[in-house]
C-alpha positions in Angstrom: 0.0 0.0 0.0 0.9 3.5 -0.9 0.9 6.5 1.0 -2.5 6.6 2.3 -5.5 9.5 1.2 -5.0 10.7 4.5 -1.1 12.0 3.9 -2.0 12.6 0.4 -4.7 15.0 0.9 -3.6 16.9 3.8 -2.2 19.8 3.4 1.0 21.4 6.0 2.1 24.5 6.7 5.2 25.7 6.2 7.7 28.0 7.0 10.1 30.3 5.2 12.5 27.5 4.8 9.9 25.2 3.4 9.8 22.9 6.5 6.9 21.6 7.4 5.5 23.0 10.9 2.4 22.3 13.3 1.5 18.9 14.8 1.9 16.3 11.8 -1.0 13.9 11.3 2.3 11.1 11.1 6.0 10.9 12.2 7.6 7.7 12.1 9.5 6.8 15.1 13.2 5.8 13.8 15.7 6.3 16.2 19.5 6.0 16.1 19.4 2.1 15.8 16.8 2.0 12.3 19.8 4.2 11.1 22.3 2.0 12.2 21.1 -0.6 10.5 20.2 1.2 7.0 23.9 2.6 7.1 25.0 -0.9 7.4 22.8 -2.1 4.6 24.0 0.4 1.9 27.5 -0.9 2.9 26.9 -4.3 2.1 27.6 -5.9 -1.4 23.7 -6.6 -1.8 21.3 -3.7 -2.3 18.5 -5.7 -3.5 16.6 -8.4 -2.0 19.1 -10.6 0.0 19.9 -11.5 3.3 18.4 -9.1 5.0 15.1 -9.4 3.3 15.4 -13.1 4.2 15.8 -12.4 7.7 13.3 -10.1 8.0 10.5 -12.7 6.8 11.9 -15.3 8.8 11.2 -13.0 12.0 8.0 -11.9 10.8 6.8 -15.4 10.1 7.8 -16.2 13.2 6.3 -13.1 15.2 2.6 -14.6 14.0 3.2 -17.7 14.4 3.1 -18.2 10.5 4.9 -21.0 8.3 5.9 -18.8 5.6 6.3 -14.9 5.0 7.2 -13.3 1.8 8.3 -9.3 1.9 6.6 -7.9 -1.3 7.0 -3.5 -2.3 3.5 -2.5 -0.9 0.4 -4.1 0.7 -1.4 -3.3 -2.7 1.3 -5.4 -4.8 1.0 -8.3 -1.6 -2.8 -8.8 -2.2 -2.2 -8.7 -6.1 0.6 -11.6 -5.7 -2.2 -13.7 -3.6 -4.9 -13.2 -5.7 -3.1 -14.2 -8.5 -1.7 -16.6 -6.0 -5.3 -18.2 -5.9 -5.6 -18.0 -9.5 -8.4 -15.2 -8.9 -9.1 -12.8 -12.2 -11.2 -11.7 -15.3 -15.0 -13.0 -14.3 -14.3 -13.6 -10.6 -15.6 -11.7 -7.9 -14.0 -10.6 -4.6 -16.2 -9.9 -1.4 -14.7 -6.5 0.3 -15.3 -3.5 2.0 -16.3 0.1 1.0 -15.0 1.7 4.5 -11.5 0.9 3.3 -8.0 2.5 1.7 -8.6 2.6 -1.9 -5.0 0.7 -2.3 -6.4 -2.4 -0.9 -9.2 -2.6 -3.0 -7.6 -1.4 -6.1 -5.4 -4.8 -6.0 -9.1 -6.4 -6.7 -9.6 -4.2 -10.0 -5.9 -4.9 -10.6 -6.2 -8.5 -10.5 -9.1 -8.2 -13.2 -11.7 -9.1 -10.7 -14.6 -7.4 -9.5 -14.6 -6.4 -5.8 -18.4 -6.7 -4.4 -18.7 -4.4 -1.4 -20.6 -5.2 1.6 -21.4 -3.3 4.4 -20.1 -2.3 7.9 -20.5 -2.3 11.7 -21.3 0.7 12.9 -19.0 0.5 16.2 -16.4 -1.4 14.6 -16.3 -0.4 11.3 -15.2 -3.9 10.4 -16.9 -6.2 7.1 -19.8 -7.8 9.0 -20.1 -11.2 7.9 -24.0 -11.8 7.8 -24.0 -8.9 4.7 -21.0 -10.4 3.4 -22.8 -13.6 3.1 -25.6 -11.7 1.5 -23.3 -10.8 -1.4 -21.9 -14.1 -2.5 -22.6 -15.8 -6.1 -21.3 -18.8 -8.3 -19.1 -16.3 -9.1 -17.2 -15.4 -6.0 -14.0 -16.5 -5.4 -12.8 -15.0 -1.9 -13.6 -12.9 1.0 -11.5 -9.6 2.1 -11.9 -8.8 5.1 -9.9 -5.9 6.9 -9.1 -5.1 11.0 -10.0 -1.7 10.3 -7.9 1.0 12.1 -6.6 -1.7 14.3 -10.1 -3.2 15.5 -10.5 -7.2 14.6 -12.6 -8.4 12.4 -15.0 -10.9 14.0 -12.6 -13.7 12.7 -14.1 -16.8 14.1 -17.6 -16.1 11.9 -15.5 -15.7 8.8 -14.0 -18.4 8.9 -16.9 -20.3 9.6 -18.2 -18.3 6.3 -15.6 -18.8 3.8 -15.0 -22.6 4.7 -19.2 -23.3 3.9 -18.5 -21.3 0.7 -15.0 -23.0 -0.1 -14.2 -19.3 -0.2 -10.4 -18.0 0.7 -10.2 -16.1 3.2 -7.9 -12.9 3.0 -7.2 -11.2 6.1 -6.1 -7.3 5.7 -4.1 -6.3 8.5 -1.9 -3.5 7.4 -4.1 -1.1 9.7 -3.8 -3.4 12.9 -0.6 -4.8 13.6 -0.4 -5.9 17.0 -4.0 -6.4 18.0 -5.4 -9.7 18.9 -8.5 -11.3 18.6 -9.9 -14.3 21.1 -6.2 -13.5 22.0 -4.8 -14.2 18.8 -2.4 -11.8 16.8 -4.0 -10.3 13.8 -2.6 -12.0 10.5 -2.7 -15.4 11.9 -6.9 -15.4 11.2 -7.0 -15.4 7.2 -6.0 -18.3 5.1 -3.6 -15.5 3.6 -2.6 -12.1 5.0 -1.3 -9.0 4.3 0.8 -6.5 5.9 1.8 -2.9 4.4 4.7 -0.7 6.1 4.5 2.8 4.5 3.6 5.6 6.2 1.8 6.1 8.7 1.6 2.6 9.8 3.4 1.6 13.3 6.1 0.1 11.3 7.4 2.4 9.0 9.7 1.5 5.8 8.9 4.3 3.7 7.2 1.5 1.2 6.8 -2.0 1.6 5.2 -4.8 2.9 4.3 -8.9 4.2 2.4 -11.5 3.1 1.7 -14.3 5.2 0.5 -17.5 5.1 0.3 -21.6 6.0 0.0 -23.0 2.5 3.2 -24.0 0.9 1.5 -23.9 -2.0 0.1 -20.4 -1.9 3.8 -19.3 -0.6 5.6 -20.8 -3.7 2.9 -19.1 -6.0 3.8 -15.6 -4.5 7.6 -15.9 -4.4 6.9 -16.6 -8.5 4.5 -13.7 -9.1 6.7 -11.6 -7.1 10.0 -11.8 -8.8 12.8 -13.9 -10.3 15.5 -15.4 -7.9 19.0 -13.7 -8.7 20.6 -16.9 -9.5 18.1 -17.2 -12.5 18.4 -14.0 -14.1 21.0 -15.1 -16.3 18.7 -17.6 -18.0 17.1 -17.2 -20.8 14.5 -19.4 -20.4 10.8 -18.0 -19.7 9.1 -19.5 -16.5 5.6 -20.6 -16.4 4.4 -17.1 -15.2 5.6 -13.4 -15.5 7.1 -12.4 -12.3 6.3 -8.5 -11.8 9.9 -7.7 -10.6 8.4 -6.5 -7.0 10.9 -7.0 -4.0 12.0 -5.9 -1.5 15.4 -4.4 -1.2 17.5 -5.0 1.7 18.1 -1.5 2.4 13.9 -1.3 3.1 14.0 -5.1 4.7 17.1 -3.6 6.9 14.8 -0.5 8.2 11.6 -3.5 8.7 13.0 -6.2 10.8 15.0 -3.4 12.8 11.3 -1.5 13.5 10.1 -5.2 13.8 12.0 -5.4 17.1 11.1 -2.4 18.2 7.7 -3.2 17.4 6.1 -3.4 21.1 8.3 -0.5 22.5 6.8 1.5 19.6 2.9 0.1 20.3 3.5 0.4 24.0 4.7 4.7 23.0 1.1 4.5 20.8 -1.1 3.4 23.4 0.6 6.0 25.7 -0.9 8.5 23.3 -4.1 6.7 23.0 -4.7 6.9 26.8 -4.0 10.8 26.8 -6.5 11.5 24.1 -9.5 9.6 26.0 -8.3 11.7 29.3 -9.3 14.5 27.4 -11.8 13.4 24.6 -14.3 12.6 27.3 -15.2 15.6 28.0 -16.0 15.9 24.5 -20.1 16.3 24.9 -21.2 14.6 21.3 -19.3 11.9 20.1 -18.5 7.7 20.1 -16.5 6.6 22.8 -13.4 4.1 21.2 -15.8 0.9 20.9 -14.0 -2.2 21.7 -16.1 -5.6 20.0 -16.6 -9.1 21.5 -13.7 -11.6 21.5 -11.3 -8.4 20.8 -8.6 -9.2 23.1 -6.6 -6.2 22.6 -6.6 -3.0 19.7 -3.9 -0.7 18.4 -5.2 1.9 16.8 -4.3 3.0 13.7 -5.3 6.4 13.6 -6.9 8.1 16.5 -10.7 8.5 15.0 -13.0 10.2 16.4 -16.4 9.7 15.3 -19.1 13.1 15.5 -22.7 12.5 16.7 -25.5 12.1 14.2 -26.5 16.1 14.4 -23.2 16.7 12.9 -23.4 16.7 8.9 -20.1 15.8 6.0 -20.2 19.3 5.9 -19.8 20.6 9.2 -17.0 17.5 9.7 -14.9 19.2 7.0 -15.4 22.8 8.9 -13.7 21.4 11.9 -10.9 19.7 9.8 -10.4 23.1 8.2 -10.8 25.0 11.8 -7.8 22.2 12.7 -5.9 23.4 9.5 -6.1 26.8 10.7 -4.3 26.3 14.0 -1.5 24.3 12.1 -3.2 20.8 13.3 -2.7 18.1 10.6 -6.2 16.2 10.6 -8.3 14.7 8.2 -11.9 13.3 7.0 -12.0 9.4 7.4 -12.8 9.0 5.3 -14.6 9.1 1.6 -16.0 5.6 1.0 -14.5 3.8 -1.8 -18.3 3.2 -3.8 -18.2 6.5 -4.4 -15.1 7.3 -5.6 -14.7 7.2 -9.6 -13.5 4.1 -10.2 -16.1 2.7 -8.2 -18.7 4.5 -9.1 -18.1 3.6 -12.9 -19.0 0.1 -11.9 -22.3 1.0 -10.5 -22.1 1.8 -7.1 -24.1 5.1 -6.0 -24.5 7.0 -2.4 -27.3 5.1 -0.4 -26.0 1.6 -1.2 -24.3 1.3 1.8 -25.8 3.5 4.5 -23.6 2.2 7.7 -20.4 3.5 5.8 -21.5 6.3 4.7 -22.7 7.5 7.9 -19.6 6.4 10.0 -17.4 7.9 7.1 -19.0 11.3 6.6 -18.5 12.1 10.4 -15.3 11.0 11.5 -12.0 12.9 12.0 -8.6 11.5 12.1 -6.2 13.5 14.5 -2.8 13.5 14.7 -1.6 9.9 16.0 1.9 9.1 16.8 4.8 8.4 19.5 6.0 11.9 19.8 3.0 13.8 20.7 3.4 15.6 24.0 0.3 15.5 26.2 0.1 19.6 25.7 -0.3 18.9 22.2 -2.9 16.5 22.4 -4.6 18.8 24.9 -4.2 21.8 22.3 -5.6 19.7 19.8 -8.8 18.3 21.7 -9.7 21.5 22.7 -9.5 23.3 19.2 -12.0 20.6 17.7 -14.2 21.2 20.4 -13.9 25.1 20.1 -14.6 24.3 16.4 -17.7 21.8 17.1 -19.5 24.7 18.7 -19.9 26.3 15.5 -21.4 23.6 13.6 -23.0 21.4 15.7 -22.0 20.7 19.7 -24.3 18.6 22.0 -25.0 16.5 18.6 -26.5 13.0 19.9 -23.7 10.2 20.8 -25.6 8.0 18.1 
């Protein structure tokens, strides 16, 4: 996955010198040691996928509990390779959700398949699997279903789902590394699943990400989509499928596995942030509470969302994001639901098919979320959206 709409969109202020000021939306947390270790990488005699890359899936595998791990450029190329992986294409359809990135989704189009979107959860925001059912056909070939902004899919009824359907079952993490469900680690649920590292994710390689999985079989498929091993690049003969060249160097694998240690130190930072903003959120008269689901052992949020009341309209939910400009806050609307974006909408989709997402998505604000905020800077930035909120809409009704 790509930089997401949310860094794309947003706009920062800057100085004379062209730095960019205010309290950023994302800042990766890469100390002294990530450097270390990329300063040893572009020393080595191997810049491209190698030893490091190697290493880094081995950990990885073994940090879910996983058989098999294969580093891949983005999340969007990782659920490309496993569709293809599962020989999924032109005619097939893929079960998905509209409250999503659009990279995850655009793999689906990319694959030549048609994603089919169901609806959410209101608290969760998760694929609920009862209208996921809804939407299958002779025709569908596999399930997507994503731990949205770090909060677990109801696992155990999707798998129940997809193995009544003979369905695979494709489990998005890149929002929700390190959350568990039923006390489980996220990515161990799917039959295949996929990881992204760009920004602003906890782990942070600039691009890049994992797929994992249990099947040997689905494992050999992606290391052949992916790309060609070195020691067959001087062979002229053609293999029985066209690998698209997309690795991971070791330079990027260096700055993963290095993060990858640092992983709970960085969550622990996160939910240090986390607790800070609910010490001040709740006197916030107006909006959802963080909603934690059955069986969810443990979240780590993605971005911190916070969701408006029902009194609050789209339009008054982009007033506060630009009242949050104004005071040099990075924030932004979480987010537009992918049915009615263009690409989407070409292939039929119009506002009202899916109510739940559009509700959630037209009233909820993503604020700044990351391990160097300072408790006066989440303070400063609570109290400007509710200074903003009294202009378009406070007291609105929780639900």
């Amino acid at each position: 996955m790509s930089e997401t709409d949310l860094l794309l969109d947003a706009e920062l202020t800057e100085d004379e010198g062209g730095e960019a000021t205010g309290i950023l939306l994302s800042d990766p947390d890469i100390t002294v040691i990530e450097l270390q270790a990329v300063a040893e990488a572009l020393q080595a005699p191997r810049l491209s996928s190698g030893p490091a890359a190697e290493a880094f899936e081995a950990e990885f595998a073994a940090y879910l509990g996983r058989k098999y791990a294969v580093a891949v450029p983005s999340g969007t190329l990782g659920l490309l390779y496993t569709l293809k992986a599962y020989g999924i294409g032109a005619g097939d359809e893929v079960i998905c959700s509209p409250y999503s990135f659009r990279e995850t989704v655009h793999a689906v189009s990319l694959s030549g398949a048609r994603p089919v979107f169901a609806d959410i959860d209101y608290w969760a925001g998760t694929l609920v699997p009862d209208k996921a059912a809804a939407k299958i056909t002779e025709k569908t070939r596999a399930i997507v279903a994503g731990n949205t902004n770090g909060h677990p899919a109801p696992w155990t009824a999707f798998q129940e789902l997809a193995r009544a359907h003979r369905l695979a079952l494709i489990e998005d993490s890149t929002e929700a590394i390190g959350s568990r469900y039923k006390g489980a680690l996220v990515g161990s649920f799917g039959d295949t699943s996929v990881f992204d590292f760009s920004q602003p994710f906890p782990i942070v390689c600039g691009e890049g990400g994992m797929v994992v999985t249990d099947d040997i079989d689905v494992a050999v498929a992606l290391r052949r989509f992916r790309s060609h091993k070195l020691d067959e690049r001087s062979s002229v003969v053609v293999s029985m499928s066209a690998p698209y060249q997309g690795a991971m160097s070791d330079v990027t694998a260096a700055l993963g596995l290095t993060q990858l240690r640092r992983l709970e130190e960085i969550l622990e930072q996160r939910r240090t942030v986390e607790h800070l903003y609910l010490k001040y959120v709740q006197s916030f008269e107006g909006i959802k509470d963080p909603f934690i689901g059955p069986d969810v052992t443990e979240v780590n949020w993605f971005l911190y969302v916070v969701h408006l009341g029902t009194r609050f309209s789209k339009s008054s939910r982009d007033a506060i994001v630009e009242d949050l400009k104004v005071e040099n806050v990075e924030s932004a609307a979480f987010s537009n639901p992918l049915h009615l974006q263009r690409h989407y909408f070409d292939l039929g989709y119009r506002r009202g098919d899916f109510l739940v997402t559009e509700k959630v998505a037209d009233r909820a604000v993503a604020l700044p979320f990351h391990t160097h905020l300072s408790e006066d800077e989440i303070e400063f930035i609570v109290a400007t959206m509710k200074d903003a909120s009294i202009n378009v809409g406070a007291g609105a009704a929780i639900y």
